[in-house]
C-alpha positions as CSV (number, residue, x, y, z in Angstrom):
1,X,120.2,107.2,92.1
2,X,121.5,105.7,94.3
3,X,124.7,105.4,96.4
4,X,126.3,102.5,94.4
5,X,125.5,104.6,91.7
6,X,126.9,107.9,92.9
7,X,130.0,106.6,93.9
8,X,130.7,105.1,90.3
9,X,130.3,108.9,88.6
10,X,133.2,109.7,91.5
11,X,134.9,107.3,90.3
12,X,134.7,108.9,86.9
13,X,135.0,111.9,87.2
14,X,138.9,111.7,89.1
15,X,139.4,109.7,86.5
16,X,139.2,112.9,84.1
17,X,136.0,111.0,82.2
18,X,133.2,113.0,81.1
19,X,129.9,112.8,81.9
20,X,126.7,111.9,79.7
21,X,123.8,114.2,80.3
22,X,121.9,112.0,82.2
23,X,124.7,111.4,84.3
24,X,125.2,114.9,84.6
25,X,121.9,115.5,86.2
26,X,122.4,112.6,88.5
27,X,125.3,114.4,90.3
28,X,123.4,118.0,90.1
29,X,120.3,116.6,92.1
30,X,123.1,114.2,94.6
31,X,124.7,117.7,95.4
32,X,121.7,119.5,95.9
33,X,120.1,116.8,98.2
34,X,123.7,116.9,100.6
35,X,122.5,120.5,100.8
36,X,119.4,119.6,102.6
37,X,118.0,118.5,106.3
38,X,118.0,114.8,104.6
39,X,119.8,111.6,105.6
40,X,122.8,110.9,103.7
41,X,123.1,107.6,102.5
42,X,125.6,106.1,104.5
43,X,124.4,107.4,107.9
44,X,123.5,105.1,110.4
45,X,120.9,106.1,112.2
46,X,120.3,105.2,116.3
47,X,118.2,108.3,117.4
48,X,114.7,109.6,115.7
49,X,114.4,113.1,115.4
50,X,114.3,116.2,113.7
51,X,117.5,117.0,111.6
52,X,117.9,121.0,112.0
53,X,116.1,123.0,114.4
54,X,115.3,126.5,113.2
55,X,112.4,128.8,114.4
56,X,110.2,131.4,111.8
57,X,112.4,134.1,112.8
58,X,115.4,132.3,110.7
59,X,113.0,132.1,107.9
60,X,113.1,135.1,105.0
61,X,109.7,136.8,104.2
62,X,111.3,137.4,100.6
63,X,110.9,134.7,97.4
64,X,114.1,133.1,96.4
65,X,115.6,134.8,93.3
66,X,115.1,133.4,89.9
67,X,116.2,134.0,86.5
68,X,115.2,137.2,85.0
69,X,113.0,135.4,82.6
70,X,110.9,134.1,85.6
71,X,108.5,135.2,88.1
72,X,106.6,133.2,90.8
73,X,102.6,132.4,90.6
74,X,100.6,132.1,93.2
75,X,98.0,130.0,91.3
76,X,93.7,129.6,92.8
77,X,92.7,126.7,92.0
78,X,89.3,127.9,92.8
79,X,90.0,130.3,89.4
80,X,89.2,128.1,85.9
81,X,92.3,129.5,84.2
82,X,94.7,128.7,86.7
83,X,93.0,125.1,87.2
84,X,93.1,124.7,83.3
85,X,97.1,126.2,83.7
86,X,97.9,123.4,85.9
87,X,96.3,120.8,84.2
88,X,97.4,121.6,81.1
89,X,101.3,121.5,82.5
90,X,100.7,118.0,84.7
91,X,99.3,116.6,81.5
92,X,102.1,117.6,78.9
93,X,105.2,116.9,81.3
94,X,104.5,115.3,84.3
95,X,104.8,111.9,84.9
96,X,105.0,109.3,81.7
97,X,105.8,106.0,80.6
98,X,109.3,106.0,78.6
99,X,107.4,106.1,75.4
100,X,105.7,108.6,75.7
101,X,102.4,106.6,75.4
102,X,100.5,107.2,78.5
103,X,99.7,110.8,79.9
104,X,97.8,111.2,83.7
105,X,94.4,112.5,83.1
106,X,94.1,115.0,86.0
107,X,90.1,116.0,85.5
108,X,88.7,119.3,87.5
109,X,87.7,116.8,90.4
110,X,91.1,114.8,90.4
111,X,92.8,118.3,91.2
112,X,90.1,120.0,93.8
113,X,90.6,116.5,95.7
114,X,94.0,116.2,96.0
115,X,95.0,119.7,96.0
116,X,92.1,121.2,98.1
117,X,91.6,119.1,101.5
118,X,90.9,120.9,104.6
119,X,93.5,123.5,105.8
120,X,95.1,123.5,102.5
121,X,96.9,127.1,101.2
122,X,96.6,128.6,98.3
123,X,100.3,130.1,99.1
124,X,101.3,126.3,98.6
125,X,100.3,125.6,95.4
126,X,103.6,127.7,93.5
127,X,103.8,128.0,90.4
128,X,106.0,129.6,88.1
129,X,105.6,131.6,85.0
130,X,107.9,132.8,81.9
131,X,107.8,136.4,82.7
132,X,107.5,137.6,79.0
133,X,104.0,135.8,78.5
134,X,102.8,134.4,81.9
135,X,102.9,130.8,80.5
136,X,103.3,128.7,83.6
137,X,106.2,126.5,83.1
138,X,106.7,125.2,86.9
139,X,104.6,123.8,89.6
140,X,104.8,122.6,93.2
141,X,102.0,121.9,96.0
142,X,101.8,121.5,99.6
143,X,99.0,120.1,101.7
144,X,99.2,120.3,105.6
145,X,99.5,116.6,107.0
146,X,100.0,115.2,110.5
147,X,102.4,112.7,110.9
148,X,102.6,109.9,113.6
149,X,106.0,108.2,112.9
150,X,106.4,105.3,115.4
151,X,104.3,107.3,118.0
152,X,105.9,110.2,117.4
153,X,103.3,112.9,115.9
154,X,104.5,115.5,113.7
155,X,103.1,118.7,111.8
156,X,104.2,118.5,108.7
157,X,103.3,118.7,104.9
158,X,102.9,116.8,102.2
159,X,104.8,117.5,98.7
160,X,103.3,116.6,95.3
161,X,102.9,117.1,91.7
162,X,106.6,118.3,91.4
163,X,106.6,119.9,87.9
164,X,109.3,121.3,85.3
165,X,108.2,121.8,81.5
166,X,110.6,119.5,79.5
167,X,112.0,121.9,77.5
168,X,113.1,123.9,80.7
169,X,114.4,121.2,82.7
170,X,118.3,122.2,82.4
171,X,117.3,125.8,84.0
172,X,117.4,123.5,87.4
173,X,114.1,124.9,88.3
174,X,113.0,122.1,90.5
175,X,115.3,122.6,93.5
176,X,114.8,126.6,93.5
177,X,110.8,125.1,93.3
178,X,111.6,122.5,96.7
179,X,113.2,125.3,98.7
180,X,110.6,127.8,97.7
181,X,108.0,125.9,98.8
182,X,109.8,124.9,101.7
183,X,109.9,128.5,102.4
184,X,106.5,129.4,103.0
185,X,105.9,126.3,104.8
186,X,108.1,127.2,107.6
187,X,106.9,130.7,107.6
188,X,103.6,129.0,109.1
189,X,106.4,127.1,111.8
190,X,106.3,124.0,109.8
191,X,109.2,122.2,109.2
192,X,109.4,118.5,108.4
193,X,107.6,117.3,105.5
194,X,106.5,113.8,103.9
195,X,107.1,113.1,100.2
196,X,107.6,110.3,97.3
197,X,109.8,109.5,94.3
198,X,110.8,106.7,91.7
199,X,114.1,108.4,91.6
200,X,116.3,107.2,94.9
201,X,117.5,110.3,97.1
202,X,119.2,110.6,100.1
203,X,117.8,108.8,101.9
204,X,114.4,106.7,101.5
205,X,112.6,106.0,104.7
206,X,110.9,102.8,103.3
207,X,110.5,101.9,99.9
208,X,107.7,100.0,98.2
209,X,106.7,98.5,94.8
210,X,103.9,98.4,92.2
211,X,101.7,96.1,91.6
212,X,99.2,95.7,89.0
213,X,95.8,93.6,88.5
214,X,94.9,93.4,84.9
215,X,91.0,93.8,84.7
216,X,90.5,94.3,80.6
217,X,93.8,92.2,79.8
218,X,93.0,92.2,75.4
219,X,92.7,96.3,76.2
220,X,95.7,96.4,77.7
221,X,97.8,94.2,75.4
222,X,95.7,96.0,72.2
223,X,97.5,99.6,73.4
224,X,100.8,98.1,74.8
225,X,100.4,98.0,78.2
226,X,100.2,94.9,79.0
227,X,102.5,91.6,76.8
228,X,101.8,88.2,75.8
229,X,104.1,86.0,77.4
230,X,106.1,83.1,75.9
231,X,104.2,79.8,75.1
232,X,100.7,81.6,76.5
233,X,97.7,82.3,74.3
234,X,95.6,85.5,74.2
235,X,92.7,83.8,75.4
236,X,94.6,82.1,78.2
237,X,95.6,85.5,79.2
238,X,91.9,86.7,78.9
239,X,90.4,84.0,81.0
240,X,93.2,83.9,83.6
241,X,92.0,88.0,84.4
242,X,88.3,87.4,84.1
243,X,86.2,88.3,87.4
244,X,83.2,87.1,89.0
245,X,80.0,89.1,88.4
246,X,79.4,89.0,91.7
247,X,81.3,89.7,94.6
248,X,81.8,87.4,97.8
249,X,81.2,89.7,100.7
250,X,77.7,89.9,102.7
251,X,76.3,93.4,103.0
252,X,78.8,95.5,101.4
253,X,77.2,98.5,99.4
254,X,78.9,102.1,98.7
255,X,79.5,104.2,102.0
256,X,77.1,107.4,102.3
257,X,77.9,110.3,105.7
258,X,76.1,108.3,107.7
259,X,78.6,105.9,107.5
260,X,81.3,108.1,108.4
261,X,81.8,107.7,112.7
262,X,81.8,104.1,112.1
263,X,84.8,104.4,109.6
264,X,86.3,106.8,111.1
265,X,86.6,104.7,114.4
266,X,87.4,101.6,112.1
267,X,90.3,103.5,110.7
268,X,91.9,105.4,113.5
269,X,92.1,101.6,115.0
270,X,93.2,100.2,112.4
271,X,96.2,102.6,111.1
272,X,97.8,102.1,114.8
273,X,99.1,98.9,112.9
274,X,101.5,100.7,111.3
275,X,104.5,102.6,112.0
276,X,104.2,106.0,109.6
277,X,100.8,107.0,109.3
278,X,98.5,110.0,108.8
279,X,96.6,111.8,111.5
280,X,93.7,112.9,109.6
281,X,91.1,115.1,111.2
282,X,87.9,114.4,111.1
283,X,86.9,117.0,108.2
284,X,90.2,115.6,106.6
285,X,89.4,111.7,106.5
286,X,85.8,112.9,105.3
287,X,87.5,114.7,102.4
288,X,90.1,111.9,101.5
289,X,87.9,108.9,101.4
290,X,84.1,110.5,100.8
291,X,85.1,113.0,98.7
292,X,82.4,115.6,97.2
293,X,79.3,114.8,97.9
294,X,77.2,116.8,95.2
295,X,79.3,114.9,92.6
296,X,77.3,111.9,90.9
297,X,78.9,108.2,92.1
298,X,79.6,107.9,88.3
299,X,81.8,111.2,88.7
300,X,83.8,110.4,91.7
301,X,87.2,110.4,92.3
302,X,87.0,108.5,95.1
303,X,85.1,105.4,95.6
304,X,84.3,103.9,99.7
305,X,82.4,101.0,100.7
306,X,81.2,99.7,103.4
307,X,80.1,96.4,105.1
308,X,77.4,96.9,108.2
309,X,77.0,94.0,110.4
310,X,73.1,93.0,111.5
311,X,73.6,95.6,114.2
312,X,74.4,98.4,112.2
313,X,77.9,98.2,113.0
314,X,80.6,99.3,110.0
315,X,82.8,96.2,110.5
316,X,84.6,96.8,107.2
317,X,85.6,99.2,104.0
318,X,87.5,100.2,101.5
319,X,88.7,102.8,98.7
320,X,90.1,103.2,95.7
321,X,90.6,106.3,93.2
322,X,90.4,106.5,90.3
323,X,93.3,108.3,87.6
324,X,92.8,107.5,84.2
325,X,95.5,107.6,81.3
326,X,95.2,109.2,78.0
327,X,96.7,106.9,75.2
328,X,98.3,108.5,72.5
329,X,98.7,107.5,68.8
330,X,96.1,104.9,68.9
331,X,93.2,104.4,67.0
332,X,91.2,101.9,68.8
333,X,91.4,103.4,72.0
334,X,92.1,106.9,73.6
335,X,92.1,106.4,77.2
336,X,92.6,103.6,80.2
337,X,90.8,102.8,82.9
338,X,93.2,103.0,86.2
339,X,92.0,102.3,89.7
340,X,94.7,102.7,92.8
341,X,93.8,100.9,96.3
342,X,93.0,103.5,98.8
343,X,92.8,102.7,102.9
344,X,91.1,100.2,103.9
345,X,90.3,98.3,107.4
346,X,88.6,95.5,108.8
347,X,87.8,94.5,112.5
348,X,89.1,91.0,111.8
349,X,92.5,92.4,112.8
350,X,92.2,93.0,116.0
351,X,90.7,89.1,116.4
352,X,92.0,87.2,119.2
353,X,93.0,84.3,116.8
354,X,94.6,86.8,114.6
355,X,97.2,86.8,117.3
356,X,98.6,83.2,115.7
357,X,99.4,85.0,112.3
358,X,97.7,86.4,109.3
359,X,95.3,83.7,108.1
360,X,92.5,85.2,109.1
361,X,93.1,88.9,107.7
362,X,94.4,87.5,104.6
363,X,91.3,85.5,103.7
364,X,89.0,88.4,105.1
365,X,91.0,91.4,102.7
366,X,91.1,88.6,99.9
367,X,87.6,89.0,99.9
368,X,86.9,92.3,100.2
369,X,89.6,93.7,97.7
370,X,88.6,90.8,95.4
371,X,84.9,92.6,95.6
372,X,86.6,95.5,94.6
373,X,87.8,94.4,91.6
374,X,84.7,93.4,90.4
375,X,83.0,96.9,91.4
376,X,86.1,99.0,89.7
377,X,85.1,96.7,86.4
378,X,82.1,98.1,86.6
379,X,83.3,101.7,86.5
380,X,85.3,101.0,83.5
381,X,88.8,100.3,85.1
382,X,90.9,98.5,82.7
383,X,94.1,97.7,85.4
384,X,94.1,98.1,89.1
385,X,96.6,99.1,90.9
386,X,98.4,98.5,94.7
387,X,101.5,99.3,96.3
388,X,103.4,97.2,98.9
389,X,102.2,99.0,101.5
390,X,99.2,98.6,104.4
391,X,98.8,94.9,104.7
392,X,98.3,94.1,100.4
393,X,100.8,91.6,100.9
394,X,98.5,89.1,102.3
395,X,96.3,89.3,99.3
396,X,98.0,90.5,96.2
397,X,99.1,87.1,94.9
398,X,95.8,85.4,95.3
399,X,93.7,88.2,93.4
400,X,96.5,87.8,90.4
401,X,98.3,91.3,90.9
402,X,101.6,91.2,89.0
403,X,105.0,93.1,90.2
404,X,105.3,96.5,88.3
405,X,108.7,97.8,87.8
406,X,108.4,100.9,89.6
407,X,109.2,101.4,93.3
408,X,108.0,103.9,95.0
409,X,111.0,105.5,97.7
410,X,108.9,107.3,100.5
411,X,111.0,110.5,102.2
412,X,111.1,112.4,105.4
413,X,112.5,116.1,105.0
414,X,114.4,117.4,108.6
415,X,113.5,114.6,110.5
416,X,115.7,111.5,110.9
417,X,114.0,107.7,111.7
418,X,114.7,104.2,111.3
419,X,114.3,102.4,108.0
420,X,110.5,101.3,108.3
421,X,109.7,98.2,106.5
422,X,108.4,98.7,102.7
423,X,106.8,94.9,102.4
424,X,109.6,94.1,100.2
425,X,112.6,91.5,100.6
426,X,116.5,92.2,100.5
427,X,115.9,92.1,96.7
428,X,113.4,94.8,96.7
429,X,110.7,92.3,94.9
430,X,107.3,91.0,97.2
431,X,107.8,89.8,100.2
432,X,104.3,87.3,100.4
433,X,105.8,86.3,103.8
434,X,105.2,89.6,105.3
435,X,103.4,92.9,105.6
436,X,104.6,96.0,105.4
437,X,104.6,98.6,108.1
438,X,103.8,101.8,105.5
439,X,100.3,103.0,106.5
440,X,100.9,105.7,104.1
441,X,99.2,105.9,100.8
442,X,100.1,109.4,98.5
443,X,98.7,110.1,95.5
């Protein structure tokens, strides 16, 4: 949605027009968001800072009201049932493609990991039930998350896995779920928070795009992710994607704890690149890029690894996760292989002769995310997938990564900054010229 687009159902509505149901919808969620600590659209913005400033004594102890058919779940994930509740809701309506061909696979371990970091509250994870048979029909987390937004740092949290059964969606559930949520945040004196959406909102701190790295193209095109172009064979298309069977880069090997000072101090260094970042703790950045470690390599979510100089030094790493699709109505296949690029950081940044431009960064990341590929192959990835942000410019055209359609708006809720560059152009396509200042990746 965006303003272009809101002004036109204006427009259309003085002009005594009626509204289709998707357009409908569109002006619902527009008037909800003017209701909100948000940006508008058309604000120009000169100061950074937060929006409202209220303290927990202007905060209600009591739930928001909601239909009578309705009650509020605080849900354990700790507790089987409830995980198997929310997976079971994620899976059916949450995110899809458009026909309905694709489903997220969210496995036990996806959900303790990104639900369950350090810090996190089990208040945060709301849910909400039909009242009549406790089926939970609506879903919301939040996970505590430090912000620094161009050096300003900021307690805040991070909103995810948004959820309204399809069948329910015209009960407007989802906002009564955002200021819910929002509720028990600030009872714990919280009050900005950090999330993401295809959909355009007021008003998108930076925006960034898809990209995609076919790994098993003749998978992909055999369940319709992936097309044939004009005038290009199949087996053009299958030798164009294939990878190495080994991997360029010197002493790389999977990251293990001992590992973890030397990354750590890598990536603290490294995320000062960028103008909105996270400020993980040390238990946090263990749990975000080392994950479990009682689960088997072949059963991780997330995957690290490292390159150790002669001296012992960690000069390099990187991570990816790993969120497979379920394919529906195929035969042949029943599920997809899907990596996402994690953090990463190497030491060639802060080279003097990186001072004259890119070069060097480019061809160092080249290599190392190009030795990813060939490792996520090996875990059964079929596609791999970036976003604009970090520095994947530099190397997403030279490892073959095609532009998705989706972009990816990032938001700041109460707190008012500066666009920050997305790695896109005026056009909102690549920009292979330069890097984007997003140091943020959300799952």
């Amino acid at each position: 949605m965006s303003e272009k687009s809101i002004e036109e159902l204006l427009k259309k509505l003085a002009a005594g027009a009626q509204l289709s149901e998707p357009e409908k919808k569109e002006m619902k969620d527009y008037k909800f968001w003017k209701t909100q600590p948000v940006p508008s659209f058309d604000e120009t913005i000169t100061t950074q800072g937060p929006i409202e400033t209220k303290t927990i004594a202007d905060i209600s102890t009591e739930p928001l009201p909601l239909l009578k058919e309705f009650e509020w779940a605080d849900l354990d994930i700790n507790k089987q049932e409830d995980h198997d509740e929310v997976f079971k809701l994620l899976y059916e309506n949450y995110v899809e493609d458009a026909d309905s061909t694709f489903r997220f696979k969210y496995t036990k371990e996806f959900l303790d990991w990104a639900l369950k970091p350090p810090g996190y509250r089990r208040d945060w994870h709301v849910g909400v039930r039909v009242k009549a048979t406790g089926r939970l029909i609506g879903f919301i987390a939040g996970i505590p998350t430090d912000l620094d937004v161009r050096s300003q740092e900021i307690k805040a949290v991070e909103i995810n896995f948004i959820c309204v059964h399809k069948k329910l969606r015209s009960k407007r559930l989802a906002p009564i779920l955002i200021k819910e949520v929002t509720r028990r945040v600030n009872l714990q004196g919280i009050f900005q928070a950090l999330y993401t959406a295809g959909v355009v909102l007021p008003s998108p701190v930076s925006v960034c795009r898809y990209n995609h790295r076919p790994i098993n193209w003749k998978k992909l095109h055999s369940v319709g992710f992936s097309y044939l172009p004009d005038g290009v064979s199949e087996t053009q298309m299958i030798a164009k994607y294939t990878l190495r069977n080994q991997g360029k880069v010197k002493n790389l090997r999977r990251a293990t704890l001992d590992d973890f000072e030397g990354v750590e101090s890598l990536f603290t260094k490294f995320q000062k690149r960028y103008e909105l970042t996270q400020k993980f703790s040390t238990d946090e950045l263990k749990h975000w890029l080392f994950g479990d470690a009682s689960i088997k390599n072949e059963d991780k979510v997330i995957h690290t690894f490292v390159v150790e100089d002669e001296q012992g030094k960690i000069t390099d790493f990187f991570s990816f996760y790993l969120l497979p699709f379920t394919i529906l109505d195929n035969k042949e296949h029943d599920e997809l292989g899907i990596a996402y690029l994690f953090y990463y950081a190497s030491d060639v940044a802060f080279d003097k002769e990186e001072k004259e431009g890119n070069q060097l960064l480019k061809k160092r990341l080249t290599e190392l995310i190009g030795d990813a590929l060939i490792i996520a192959k090996s875990l059964g990835v079929d596609v791999f997938n970036a976003l604009t942000t970090q520095d994947n410019n530099l190397f997403l055209q030279d490892l073959k990564f095609g532009e998705g359609d989706g972009l990816l708006n990032y938001y700041l809720f109460n707190y008012r900054v500066k666009q920050i560059e997305g790695g896109l152009n005026d056009k909102n396509h690549v920009d292979y010229n330069d890097v984007s200042k997003m140091g943020v990746v959300m799952l």
